[in-house]
N, C-alpha and C positions, 0 to 999 in steps of 0.2 A: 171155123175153129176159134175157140174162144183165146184171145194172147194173155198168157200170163206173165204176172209180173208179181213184187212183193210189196208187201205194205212198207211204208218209210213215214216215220214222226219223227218233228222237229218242234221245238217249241218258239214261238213266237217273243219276240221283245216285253210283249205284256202277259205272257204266261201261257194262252193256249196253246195246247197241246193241237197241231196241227199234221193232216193226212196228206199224202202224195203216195199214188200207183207208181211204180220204181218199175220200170220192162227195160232189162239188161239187153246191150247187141247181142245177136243171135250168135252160136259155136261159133269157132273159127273166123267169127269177122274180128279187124284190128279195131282196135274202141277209137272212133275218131272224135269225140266231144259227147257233151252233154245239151237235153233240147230241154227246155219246162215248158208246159203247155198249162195254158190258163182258161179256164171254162168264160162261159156267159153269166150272165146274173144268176141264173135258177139252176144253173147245171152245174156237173161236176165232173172229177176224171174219168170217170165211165167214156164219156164222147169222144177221148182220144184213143179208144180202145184200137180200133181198125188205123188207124193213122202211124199209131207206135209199132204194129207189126208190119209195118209200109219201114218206118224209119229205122228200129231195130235190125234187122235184114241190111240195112247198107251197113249197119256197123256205129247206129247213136245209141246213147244212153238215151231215156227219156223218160222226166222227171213229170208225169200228173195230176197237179195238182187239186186239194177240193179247199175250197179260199173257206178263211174261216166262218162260223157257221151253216156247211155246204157237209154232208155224207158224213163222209170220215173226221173231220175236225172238226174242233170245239164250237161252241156255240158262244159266243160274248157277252159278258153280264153286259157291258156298257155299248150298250146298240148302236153309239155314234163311231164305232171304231171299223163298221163297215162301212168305209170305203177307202177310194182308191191308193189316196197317202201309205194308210196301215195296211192295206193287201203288199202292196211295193216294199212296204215294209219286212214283212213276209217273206217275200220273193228272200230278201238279202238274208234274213235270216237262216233259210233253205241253204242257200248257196253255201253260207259261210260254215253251216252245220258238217254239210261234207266236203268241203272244204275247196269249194268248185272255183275258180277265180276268174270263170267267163262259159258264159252260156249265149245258147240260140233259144230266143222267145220267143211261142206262137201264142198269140191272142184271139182268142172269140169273143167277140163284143165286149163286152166289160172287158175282158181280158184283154182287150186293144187297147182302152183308157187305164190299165194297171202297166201295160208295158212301156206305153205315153210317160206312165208319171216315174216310173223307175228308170226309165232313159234320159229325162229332164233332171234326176239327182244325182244317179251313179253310173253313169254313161258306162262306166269302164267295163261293168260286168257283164255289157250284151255284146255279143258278137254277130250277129247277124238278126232279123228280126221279120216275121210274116205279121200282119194286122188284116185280122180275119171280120169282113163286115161289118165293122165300125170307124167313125171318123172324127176329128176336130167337128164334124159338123151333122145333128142329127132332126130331122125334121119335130118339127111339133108334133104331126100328126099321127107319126108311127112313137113315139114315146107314149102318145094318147091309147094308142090302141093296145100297145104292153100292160099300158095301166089299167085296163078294164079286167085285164085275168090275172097278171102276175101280184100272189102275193094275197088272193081271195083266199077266206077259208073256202074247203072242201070238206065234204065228208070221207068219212074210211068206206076201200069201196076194194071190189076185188078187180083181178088182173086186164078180165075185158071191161068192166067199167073206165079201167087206169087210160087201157089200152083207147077206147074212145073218145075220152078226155083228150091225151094227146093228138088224136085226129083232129076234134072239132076247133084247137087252135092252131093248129100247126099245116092244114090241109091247103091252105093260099103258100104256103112256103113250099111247102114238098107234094108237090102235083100228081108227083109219078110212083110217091110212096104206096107200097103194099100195105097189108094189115098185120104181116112180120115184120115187116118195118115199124109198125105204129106201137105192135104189143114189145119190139127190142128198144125203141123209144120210151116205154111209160116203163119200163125194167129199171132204167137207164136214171128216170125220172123220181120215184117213188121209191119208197123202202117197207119192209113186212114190219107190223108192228106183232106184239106178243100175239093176239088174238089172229093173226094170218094176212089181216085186211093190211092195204095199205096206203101212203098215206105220202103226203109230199115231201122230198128229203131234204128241207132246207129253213134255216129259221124265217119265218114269218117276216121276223126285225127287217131282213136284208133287203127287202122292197119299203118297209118305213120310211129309212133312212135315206132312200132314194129322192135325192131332188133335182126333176129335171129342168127347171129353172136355174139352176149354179150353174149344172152344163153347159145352159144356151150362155150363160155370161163368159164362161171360163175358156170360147171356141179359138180368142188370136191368143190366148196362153198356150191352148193345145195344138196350132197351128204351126207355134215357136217350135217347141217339141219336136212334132213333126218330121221339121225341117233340122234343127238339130239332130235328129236322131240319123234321119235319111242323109243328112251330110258326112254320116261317120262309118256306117256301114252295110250291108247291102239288105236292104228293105225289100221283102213281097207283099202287095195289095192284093188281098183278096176279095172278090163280091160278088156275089148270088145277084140271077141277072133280074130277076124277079124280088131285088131287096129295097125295102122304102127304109129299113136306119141308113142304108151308105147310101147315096143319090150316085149317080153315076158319074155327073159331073165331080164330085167330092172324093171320089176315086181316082178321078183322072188328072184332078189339084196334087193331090196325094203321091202319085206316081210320078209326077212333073217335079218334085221338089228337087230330085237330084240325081243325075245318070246312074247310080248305086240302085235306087228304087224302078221296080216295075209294078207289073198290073195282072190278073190274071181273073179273066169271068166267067163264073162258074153257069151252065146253061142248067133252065128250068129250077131254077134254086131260089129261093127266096132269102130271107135272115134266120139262121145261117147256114154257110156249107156245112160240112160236118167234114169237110176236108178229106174224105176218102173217093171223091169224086177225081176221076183219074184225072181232070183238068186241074184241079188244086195238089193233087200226090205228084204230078208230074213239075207243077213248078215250084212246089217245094223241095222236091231232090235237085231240081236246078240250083237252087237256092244255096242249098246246102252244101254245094260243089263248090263254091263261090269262099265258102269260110276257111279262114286258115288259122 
């Protein structure tokens, strides 16, 4: 069953009109808070589809977002404004539009260093926080290997083209995926242009601007982070056991910062879960027990 939800725009500090999947708690649950969930570099709210009718059902709001130039939201004239500052930026913007004054943030990879850098400025407005396969600290060699596809042109292609595309990069992450899995992946991935074909749903720019060299510099800034964050309130690490961005060891830094943080490893997964893996849904409802 597919979860539905509604569309919700906010506009950003510098004017994009920005998207977020809004999935209200289910009938009769008491509304217990609000979660935002933040994609990866190239994805978008689609991927917390299955996750929100997990967390809806206990009775969360839960706020999807697509970070600027991603699906639903605007694209940026000035290409230097993707990244993670202005995304966090974003975040507050969101909150403040409906007028939320504390949220739970789940991050997937990018969405780990946006909730990093939003806990390092405005601590106040996270309440609880998951960091989904990414870290203060991420290999050269898997940034290397992001960089050989993420961000190529493509041609317009149709849906089992789409559909195999997603396989041929993603087939070391997700071992045990189907071909439903791969064609509900390139769905997930891609958008229908006029002519039918389709086409990748994200601006070109937001891998440009990508430099993974700041990263490697910026690791005892994000370490601080971290550790501030995890010192304030109850932090889940998540990691795909099969993932070279989080090293296992850097997970287990991560989890060690502060009795508030744990750990939880997702089997046969690579970067990243998709969090609907009952080992990830189950310690996030933990999780979630936890906030008050």
């Amino acid at each position: 069953m597919t979860q539905s939800y509604d569309d919700l725009y906010w506009n950003s500090n510098d004017g994009l009109r920005l998207h977020a999947r809004d999935h209200a708690p289910a009938a009769g649950q008491s509304p217990r808070g609000t979660v935002v969930c933040i994609p990866g570099l190239t994805r978008n709210a689609a991927d917390f589809d299955a996750l929100a009718e997990t967390l809806t059902a206990a009775g969360w709001r839960v706020l999807a977002v697509d970070l600027r130039g991603r699906a639903g939201s605007a694209r940026a004239p000035d290409p230097t404004s993707y990244n993670p500052r202005a995304y966090a930026d974003d975040m507050v913007a969101l909150l403040r539009s409906q007028n939320i004054a504390k949220a739970v943030f789940i991050g997937t990879s990018l969405g780990v260093l946006v909730t990093i850098t939003l806990a390092s400025r405005t601590a106040e407005l996270i309440a609880a926080a998951v960091l989904n396969d990414a870290g203060p600290k991420v290999p050269r060699e898997a940034l290397a290997r992001i960089g050989k596809y993420a961000g190529k042109p493509l041609p317009p292609m149709d849906l089992d083209q789409a559909t195999a595309y997603a396989e041929s990069i993603g087939k070391a992450s997700f071992p045990r995926f189907t071909t439903e899995d791969w064609r509900a992946m390139a769905s997930r991935s891609f958008r229908q242009r006029d002519d039918g074909l389709l086409e990748l749903d994200y601006d070109p720019a937001v891998i440009r601007t990508t430099r993974p060299w700041v990263l490697w510099l910026l690791r005892p800034v994000l370490w601080r982070a971290v550790r501030g964050l995890t010192s304030r309130v109850p932090v889940l690490v998540v990691r795909g056991a099969l993932s070279d961005i989080l090293p296992a060891d850097v997970a287990q830094q991560m989890a060690a910062t502060s009795p508030s943080a744990s750990l939880v490893e997702v089997p046969d997964v690579g970067h990243a879960p998709t969090l609907s893996e009952p080992e990830a849904r189950d310690a996030i409802l933990a999780l979630l027990e936890r906030v008050r």
